[in-house]
N, C-alpha and C positions, 0 to 999 in steps of 0.2 A: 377377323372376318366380320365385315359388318352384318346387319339383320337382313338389309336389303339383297345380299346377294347369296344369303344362306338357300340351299338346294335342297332337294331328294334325291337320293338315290335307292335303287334295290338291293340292297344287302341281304345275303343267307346266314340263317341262322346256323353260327358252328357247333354250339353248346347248349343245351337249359340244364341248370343244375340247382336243384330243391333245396332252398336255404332253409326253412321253418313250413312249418304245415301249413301256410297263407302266402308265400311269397319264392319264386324264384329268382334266378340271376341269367338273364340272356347274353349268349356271345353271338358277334356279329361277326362275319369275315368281312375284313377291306381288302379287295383288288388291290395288288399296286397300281394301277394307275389312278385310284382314289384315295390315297394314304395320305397326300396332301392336302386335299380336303378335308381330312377328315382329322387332321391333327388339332390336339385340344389343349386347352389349359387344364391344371388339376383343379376339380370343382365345376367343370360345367355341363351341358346338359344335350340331350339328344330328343328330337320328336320324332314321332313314332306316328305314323300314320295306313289306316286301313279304310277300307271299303266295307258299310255294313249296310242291311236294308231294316236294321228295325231302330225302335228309340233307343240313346244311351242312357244309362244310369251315371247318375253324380260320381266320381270316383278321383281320387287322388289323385297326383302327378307331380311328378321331380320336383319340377321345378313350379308346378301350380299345379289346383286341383280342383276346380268348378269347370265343368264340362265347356269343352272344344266345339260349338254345335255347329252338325253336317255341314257347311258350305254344299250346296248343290244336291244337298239330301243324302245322307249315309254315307258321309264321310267323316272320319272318327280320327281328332288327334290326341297323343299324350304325349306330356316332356317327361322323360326318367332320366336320371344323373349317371355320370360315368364315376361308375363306382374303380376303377382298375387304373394305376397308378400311368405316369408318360414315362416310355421307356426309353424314347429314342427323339430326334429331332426329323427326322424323315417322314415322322407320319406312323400311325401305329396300323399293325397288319390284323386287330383283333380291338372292338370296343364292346365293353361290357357294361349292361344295366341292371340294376334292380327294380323287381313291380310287387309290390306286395299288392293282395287281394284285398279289394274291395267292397262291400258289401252294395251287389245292384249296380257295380262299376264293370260294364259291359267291355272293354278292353283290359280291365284287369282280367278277369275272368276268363277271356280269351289266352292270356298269356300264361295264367296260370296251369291252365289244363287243357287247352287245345294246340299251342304252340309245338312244333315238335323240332330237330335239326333239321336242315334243310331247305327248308320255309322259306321263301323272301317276303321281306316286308319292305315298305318304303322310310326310310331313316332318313332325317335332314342333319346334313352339317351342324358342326357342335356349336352351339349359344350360350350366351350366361356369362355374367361380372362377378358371382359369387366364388370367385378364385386367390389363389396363394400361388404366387411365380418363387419358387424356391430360394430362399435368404437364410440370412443369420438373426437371428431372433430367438426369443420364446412366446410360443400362440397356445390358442386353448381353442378349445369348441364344445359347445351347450347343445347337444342334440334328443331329438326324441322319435323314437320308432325308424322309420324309415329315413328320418333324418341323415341317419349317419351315411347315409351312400356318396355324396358329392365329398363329405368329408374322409370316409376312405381315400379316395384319390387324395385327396391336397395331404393328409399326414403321410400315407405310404411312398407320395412323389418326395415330399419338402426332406423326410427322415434319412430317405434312397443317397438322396442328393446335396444334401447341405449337413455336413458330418457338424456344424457350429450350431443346429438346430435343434430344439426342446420342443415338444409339443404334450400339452395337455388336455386328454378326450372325458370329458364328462359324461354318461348318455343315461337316458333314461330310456323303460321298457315295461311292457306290463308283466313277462314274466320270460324266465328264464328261456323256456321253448319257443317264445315268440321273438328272438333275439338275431337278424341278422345280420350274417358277416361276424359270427360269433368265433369261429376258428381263426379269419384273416385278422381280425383285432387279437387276438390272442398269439397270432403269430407274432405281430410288432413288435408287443410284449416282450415275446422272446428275444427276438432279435436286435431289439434298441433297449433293453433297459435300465439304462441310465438317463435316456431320453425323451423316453415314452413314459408319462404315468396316464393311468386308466383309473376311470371311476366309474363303478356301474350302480344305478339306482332302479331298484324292480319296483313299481307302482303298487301292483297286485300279487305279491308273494314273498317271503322274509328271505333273506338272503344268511347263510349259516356264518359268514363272515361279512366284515365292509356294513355300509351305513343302511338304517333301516329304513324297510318300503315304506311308498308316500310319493305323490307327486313333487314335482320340482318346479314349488312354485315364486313366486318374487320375495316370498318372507325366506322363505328355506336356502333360497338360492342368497339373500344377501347374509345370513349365517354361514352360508356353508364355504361359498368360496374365499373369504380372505385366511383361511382354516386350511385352507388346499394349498393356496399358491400367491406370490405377490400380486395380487390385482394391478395395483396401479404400474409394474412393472411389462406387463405383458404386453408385445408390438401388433397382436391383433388378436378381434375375440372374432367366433363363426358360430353364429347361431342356425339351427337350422332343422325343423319339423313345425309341428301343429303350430298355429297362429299365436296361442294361449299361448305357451311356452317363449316362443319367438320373442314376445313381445312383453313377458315376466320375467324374462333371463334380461330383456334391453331394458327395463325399468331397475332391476337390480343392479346391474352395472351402472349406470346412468347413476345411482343414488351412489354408488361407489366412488365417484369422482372418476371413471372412468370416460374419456372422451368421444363424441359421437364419431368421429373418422377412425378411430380404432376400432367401432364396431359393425361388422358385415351378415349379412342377413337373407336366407332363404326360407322361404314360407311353403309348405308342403302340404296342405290343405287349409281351406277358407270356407268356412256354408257359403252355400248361394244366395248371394245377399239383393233386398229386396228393389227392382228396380226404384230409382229415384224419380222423383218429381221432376216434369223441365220447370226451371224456375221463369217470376215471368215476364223476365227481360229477354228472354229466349226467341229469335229469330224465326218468323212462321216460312222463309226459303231460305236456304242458304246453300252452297256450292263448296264442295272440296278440289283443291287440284292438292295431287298425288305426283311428285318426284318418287320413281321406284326402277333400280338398275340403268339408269339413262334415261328413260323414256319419262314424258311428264302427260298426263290428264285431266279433264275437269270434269265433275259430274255434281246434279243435281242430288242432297243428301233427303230419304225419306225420314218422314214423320216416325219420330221414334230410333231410328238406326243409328248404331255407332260410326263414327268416321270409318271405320275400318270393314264394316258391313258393308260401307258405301265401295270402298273401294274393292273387296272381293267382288262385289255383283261387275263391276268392270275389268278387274285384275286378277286371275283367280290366284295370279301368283303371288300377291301378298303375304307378307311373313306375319304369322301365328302359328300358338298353339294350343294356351291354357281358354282364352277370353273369361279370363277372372280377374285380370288383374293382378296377377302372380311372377309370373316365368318371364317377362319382361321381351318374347321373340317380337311382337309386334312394336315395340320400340319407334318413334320419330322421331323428327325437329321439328320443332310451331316454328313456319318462317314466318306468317302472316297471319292475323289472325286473331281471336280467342276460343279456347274450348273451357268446357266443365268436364271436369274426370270423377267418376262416380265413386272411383278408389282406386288407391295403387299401392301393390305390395311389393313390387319391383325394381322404381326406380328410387337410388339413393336422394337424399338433399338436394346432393347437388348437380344432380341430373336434369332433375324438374327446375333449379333455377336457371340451367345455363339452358332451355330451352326444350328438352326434351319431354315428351309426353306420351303415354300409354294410347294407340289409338282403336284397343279395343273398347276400351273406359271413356273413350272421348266424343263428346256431342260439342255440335259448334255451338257456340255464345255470339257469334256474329255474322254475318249472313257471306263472308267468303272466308274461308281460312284453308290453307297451304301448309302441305306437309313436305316432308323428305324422308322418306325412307332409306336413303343412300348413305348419309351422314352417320 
């Protein structure tokens, strides 16, 4: 499903169930008549959207985590990962997220302690490249805290489903009680292992057996893993939490002789980073036209706004979620054009060479440039 034609829909909450003392797990009920929409890959990601009337606090998200701001004043979105493995090819009748709390993260916080069953919330069709379609292989994945939720899915689907499959979960945690998804990994365990190895690192508490606490940083991590498992053998690494790690776990494999196409990457929080300078070659008009679901338009871009602000204030249909530069929902094609992208944690190499561009990140560099959200 492309980006451009990802929806809402109202979904009821079937379930919350309290993973750690900061974090639950929500079930959604899918309609059959929405089960095809709403079928996913293992590893991708669901946004979540509410109606609020005060400011939001900075707070996490799936698949990004620098605040969603109001489109049209109090409106609140977050991406959270499909943590619950693909059972069927029809479309699943039940999708399930993880939110852990965040501090002054006004939709965590909602979810944490006001959410009840019942509830409808508005849920958009599943998004996200951060995925494993079930093969013969052996894979690994580097995660930290919350991290593990998209990877839940991709090892409990790929394990389910490809009896030729090995998979190796690394994760880091500050402490035992802060650990979710502590029973469903430990169920793997039981049930694959010859297949399944597990490695857990506590940050902040000793652990009575297994390797001692300490973050999992790019020195640690290039000792630790050719000690674990053949590196250069592995058909794909999944990195995926905090920023630091993301990108100490790809500097450690990287020094590994490990190649950049074997390795895939989700980023779970980013600070809010400080707007950039227009540089000052920089265009004082410039105009966007917007391909989005068929329909095409142009509009004058303001001083300051991203392409994509441009286009909400016309479109309000527009695909976003994170506007950090994270979760990769607002996705385009530069048909014409140049932009300046102020960062992007989303799109792979070769995404951004073969054209595509983050258009909540993107200011023009030229005074017309043409997007596709369709492609």
């Amino acid at each position: 499903m492309t980006a451009g034609k990802s929806r809402f829909h109202g979904l009821r909450v079937s379930a919350v169930d309290r993973l750690t003392d900061d974090s639950v797990a929500l079930t959604f009920a899918v309609p059959p008549e929405l089960r095809a929409e709403y079928r996913y890959a293992p590893g991708q990601h669901l946004a979540i959207r509410r109606r609020a009337s005060g400011a939001e606090g900075a707070e996490g998200a799936a698949a990004g985590a620098t605040p969603a701001g109001a489109a049209g004043g109090g409106e609140i979105r977050r991406t959270y990962s499909v943590c619950s493995p693909v059972l069927g090819a029809d479309g699943p009748a039940e999708v399930r997220v993880g939110v852990r709390l965040v501090e002054g993260g006004e939709f965590s916080t909602y979810a944490n302690k006001e959410i009840a069953v019942g509830d409808l919330l508005d849920v958009m069709t599943p998004a996200g490249r951060f995925t494993l379609e079930p093969r013969p292989g052996h894979f690994a994945a580097i995660v930290g805290g919350s991290g593990i939720t998209p990877v839940l899915s991709i090892v409990s689907t790929l394990l389910a489903r490809q009896p030729e499959a090995r998979f190796c979960l690394i994760r880091s945690d500050r402490t035992a009680a802060s650990t979710m998804f502590l029973e469903e990994v430990a169920d793997l365990k039981d049930r694959y292992p010859q297949r399944f190895q597990l490695v857990t690192v506590l940050s902040r508490e000793e652990q009575q057996a297994g390797l001692p606490s300490g973050r999992l940083d790019e020195e640690r991590l290039s000792g630790l893993l050719p000690a674990l498992l053949p590196v250069g053998e592995i058909d794909g690494w999944f990195l995926c939490g905090p920023l630091g790690l993301v990108q100490g776990a790809e500097r450690a494999l990287r020094g590994l002789g490990v190649r950049r196409a074997r390795i895939h990457e989700e980023i779970f929080y980013v600070d809010a980073a400080p707007a950039a300078p227009a540089p000052a070659s920089a265009p004082t008009h410039s105009t966007v036209t917007a391909q989005l679901d068929g329909r095409s338009g142009s509009w004058p871009v303001r001083e300051g706004e991203s392409l994509l602000e441009t286009v909400l204030r016309n479109r309000p249909d527009a695909p976003y979620a994170c506007k950090g530069g994270v979760c990769g929902t607002c996705r385009a094609f530069l048909v014409d054009g140049e932009v300046r992208m102020d960062r992007n944690y989303a799109l792979e190499p070769e995404e951004t060479e073969a054209g595509y561009v983050l258009a909540c990140q993107s200011h023009p560099a030229t005074e017309r440039v043409e997007l596709d959200f369709d492609r």
